[in-house]
C-alpha positions in Angstrom: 20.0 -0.9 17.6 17.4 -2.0 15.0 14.4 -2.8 15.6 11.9 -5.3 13.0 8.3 -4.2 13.7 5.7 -6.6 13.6 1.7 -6.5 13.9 0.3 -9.6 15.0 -3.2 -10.4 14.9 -4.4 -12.6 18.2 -7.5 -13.7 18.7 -9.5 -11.6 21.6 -9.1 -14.9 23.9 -5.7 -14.4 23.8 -4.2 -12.0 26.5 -1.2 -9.6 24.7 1.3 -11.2 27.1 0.2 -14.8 25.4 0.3 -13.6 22.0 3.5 -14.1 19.8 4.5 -15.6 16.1 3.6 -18.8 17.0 -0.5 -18.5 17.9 -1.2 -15.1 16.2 -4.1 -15.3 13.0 -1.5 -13.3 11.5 1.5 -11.5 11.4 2.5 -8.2 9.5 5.9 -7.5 9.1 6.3 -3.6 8.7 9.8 -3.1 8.4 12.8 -1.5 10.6 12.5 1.1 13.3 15.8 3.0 14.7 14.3 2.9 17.9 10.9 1.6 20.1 9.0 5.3 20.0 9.9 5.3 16.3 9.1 1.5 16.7 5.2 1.9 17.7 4.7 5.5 16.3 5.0 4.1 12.4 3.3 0.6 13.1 0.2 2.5 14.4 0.4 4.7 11.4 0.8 2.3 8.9 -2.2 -0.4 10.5 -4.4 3.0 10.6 -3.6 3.9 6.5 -4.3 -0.1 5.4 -7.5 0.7 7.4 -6.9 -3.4 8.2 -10.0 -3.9 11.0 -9.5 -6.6 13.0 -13.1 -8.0 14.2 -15.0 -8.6 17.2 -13.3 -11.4 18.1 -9.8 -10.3 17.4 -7.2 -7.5 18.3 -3.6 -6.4 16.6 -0.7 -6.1 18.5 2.4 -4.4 17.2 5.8 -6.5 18.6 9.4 -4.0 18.1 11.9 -6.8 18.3 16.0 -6.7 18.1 16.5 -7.7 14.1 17.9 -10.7 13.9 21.5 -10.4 12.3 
């Protein structure tokens, strides 16, 4: 299964549960991951060498969805 890995950046009000596509700042897409350790290992990697801060007032959270076919 493929996975599409997203970083989305939600506003600190926001709890992660609450945060999706639709109400993020922003969304990253990072590419395909084989699987969700693979998933979350190279989207914390790749948020850390863009060296992208997100504010006081904002967090990113990284989404490994199904791709969609």
């Amino acid at each position: 299964m493929t996975l599409s890995v997203l970083a989305l950046l939600c506003a600190a009000t926001l709890a992660p549960s609450e945060c999706d596509r639709s109400n993020a700042t922003d969304v990253i897409a990072l590419g395909q991951s084989a699987n969700e350790i693979a998933c979350m290992r190279d989207a914390q990697e790749t948020l850390a060498a863009l060296a992208i801060r997100s504010g006081p007032d904002a967090y990113w959270l990284v989404r490994c969805e199904r791709a969609r076919t």
